[in-house]
C-alpha positions as CSV (number, residue, x, y, z in Angstrom):
1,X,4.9,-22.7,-1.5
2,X,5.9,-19.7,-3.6
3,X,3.5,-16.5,-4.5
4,X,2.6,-16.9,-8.3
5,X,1.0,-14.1,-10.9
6,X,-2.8,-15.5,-9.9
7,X,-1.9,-15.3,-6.2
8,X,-1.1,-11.6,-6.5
9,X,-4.1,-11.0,-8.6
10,X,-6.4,-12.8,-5.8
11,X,-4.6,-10.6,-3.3
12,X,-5.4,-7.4,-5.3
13,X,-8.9,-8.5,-5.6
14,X,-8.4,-8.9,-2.0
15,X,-7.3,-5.4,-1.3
16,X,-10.1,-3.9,-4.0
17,X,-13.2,-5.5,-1.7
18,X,-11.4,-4.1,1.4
19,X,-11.3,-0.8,0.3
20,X,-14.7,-1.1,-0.8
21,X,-15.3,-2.1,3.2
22,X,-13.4,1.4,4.5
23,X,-14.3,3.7,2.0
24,X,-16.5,6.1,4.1
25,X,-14.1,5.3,7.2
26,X,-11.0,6.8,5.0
27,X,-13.4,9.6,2.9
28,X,-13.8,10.8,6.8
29,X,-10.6,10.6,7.7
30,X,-9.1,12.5,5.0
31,X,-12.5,14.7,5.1
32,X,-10.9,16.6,8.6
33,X,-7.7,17.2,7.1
34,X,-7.5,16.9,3.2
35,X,-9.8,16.8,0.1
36,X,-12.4,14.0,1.5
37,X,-11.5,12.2,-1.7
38,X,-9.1,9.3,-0.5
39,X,-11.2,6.8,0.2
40,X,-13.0,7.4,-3.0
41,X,-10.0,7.8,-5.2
42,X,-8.7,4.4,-4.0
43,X,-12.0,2.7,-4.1
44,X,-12.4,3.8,-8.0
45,X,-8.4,2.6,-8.4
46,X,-8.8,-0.6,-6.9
47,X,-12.1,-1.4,-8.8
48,X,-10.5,-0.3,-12.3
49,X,-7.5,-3.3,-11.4
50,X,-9.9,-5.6,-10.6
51,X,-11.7,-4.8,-13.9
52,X,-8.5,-5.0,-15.7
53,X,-7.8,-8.4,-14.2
54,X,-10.9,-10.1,-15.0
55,X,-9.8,-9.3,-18.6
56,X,-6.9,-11.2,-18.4
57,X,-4.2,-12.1,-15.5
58,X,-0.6,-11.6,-16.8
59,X,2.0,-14.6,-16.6
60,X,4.4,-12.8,-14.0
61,X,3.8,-11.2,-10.3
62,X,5.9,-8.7,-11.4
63,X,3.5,-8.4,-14.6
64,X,0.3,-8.1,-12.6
65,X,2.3,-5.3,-10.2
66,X,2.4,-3.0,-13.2
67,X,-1.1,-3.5,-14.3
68,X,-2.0,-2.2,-11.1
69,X,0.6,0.9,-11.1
70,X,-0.3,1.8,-14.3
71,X,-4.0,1.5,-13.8
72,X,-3.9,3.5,-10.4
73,X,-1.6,5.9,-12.4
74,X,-4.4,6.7,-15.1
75,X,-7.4,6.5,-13.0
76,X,-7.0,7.4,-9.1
77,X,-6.3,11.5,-9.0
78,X,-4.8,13.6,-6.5
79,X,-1.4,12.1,-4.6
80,X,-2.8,8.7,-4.1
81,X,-2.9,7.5,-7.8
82,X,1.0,8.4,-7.9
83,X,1.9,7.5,-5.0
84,X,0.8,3.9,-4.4
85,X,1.2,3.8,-8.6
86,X,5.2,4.2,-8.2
87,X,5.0,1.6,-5.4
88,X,3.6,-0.9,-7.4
89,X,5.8,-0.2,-10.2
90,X,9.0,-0.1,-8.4
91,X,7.8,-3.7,-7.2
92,X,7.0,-4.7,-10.5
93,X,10.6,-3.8,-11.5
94,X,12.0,-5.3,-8.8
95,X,10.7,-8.3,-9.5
96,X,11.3,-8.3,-13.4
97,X,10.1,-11.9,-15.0
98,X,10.4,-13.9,-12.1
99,X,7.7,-16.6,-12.1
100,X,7.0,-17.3,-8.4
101,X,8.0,-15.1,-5.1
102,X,9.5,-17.0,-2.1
103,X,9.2,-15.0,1.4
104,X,12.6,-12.8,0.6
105,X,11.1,-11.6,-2.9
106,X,7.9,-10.6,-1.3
107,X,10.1,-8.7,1.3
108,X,11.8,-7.3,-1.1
109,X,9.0,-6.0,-3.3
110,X,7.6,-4.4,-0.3
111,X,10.7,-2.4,0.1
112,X,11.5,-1.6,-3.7
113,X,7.9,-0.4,-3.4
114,X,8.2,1.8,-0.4
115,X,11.6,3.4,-2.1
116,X,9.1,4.0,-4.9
117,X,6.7,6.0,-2.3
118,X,9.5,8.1,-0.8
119,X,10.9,9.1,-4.2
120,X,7.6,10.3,-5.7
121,X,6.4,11.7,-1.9
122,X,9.5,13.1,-0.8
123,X,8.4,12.0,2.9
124,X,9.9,10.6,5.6
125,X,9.0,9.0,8.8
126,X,7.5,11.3,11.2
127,X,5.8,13.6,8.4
128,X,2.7,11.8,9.0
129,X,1.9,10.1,5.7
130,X,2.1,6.7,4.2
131,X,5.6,6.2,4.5
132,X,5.1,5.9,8.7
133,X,3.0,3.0,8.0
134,X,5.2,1.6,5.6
135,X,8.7,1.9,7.0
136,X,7.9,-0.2,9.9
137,X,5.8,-2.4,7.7
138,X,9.0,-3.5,5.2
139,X,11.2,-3.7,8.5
140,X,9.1,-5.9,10.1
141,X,8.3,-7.9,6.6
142,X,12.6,-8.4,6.5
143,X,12.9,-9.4,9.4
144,X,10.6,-12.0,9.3
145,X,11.8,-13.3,5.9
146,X,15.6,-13.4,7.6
147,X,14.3,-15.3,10.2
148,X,12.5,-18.2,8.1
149,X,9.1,-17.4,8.0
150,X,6.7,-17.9,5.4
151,X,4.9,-15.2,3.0
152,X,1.6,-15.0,4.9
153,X,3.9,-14.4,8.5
154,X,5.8,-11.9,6.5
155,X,3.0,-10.2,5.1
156,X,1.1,-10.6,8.6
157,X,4.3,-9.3,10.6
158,X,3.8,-6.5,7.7
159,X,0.5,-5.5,8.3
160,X,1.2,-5.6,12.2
161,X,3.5,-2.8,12.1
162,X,2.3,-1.1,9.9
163,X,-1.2,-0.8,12.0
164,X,1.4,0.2,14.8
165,X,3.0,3.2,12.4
166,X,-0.4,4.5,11.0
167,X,-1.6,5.2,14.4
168,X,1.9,6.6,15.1
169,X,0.7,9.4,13.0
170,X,-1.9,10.4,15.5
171,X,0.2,12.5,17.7
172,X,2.0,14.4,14.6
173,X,1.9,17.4,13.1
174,X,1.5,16.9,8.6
175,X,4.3,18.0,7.3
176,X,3.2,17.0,3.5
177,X,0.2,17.0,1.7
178,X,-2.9,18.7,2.2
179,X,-2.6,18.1,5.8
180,X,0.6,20.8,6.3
181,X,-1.3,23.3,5.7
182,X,-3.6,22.9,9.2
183,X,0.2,22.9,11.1
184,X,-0.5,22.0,14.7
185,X,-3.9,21.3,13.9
186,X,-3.4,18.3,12.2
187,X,-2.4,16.8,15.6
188,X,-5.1,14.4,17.0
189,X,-5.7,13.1,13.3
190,X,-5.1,9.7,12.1
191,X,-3.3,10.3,8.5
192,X,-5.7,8.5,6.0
193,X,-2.6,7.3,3.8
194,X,-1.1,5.7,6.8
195,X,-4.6,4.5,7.5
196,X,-5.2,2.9,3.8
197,X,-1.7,1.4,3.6
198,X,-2.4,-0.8,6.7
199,X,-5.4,-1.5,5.4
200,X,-3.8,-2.9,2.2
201,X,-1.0,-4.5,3.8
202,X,-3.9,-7.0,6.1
203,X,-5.5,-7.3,2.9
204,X,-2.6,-9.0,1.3
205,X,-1.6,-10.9,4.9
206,X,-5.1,-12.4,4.7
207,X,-5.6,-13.7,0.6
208,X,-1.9,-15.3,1.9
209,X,-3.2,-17.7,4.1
């Protein structure tokens, strides 16, 4: 069974409540090493898409993706906002006016939206941002769409990895954001993008199944 426009709006409700769930976890960890504002900035995002969608739910997957960017654009501040905005809406494009996703077309949303993330961030893997999270994430998601699996296993295999790469950021020294500035102090910190990315990803593996 494919993905349609209201399954991606229950997913995003899905992702709204479980930011909700870690917002002091990620104001904390973004409170050692940044402004102490990602789990709120998300949180406020995430409730303004849900808001949006209880107006109305657009006909298209690809339609509901760019309510999100454009919301998280206008109302989530600092690099979050931008940066998981131009995911969404390099998803959204990606998609165009298709009316149902199978398992390739969810994989390949996830890497149209990670492109997104790397052209607005400028990061790569081992910077310790999002983008460890979701390199492994997308790799893991086309892999599992190659090999036959369904959306929830491709979102599952996702959100497995990208667990995996957010605590690969542990170990690292920032090399963007906020966190750069601390240079070997950053080490022995979780990155909270990494962290909230993961979090999103099992959010969408679980309104899959």
């Amino acid at each position: 069974m494919g993905c349609t426009a209201s399954d991606v709006a229950r997913a995003l409700r899905a992702v709204s409540e479980v930011v909700a769930e870690h917002r002091d976890e990620l104001v904390e960890l973004d409170r050692v090493i940044g402004d102490a504002d990602h789990g709120e900035n998300l949180q406020r995002g995430f409730s303004a898409v849900v808001s949006t969608l209880d107006t109305a739910v657009p006909e298209t997957p690809g339609a509901v993706l760019k309510v999100a960017a454009t919301t998280l654009i206008s109302k989530v501040g600092g690099a979050a906002g931008p940066l998981y905005g131009t995911g969404f809406l390099r998803a959204a494009t990606t998609l165009a006016d298709r009316s149902e996703l199978d398992p390739a077309g969810v994989a390949g949303a996830l890497r149209a939206g990670l492109e997104g993330v790397r052209a607005r961030g400028k990061a790569e893997q081992g910077d310790a941002t999002m983008v460890d999270a979701l390199i492994p994430a997308v790799e893991a998601a086309e892999r599992a769409a190659e090999a036959g699996d369904g959306i929830a296993e491709v979102l599952s295999a996702a959100a497995d990895a990208a667990d995996k790469g957010a605590e690969s950021t542990v170990p690292l020294v920032a090399r963007k954001g906020r966190a750069s500035y601390l240079g070997e102090r950053s080490v022995g910190h979780l990155d909270p993008g990494a962290r909230s990315t993961a979090l999103l990803l099992r959010a969408l593996a679980g309104a899959a199944r």
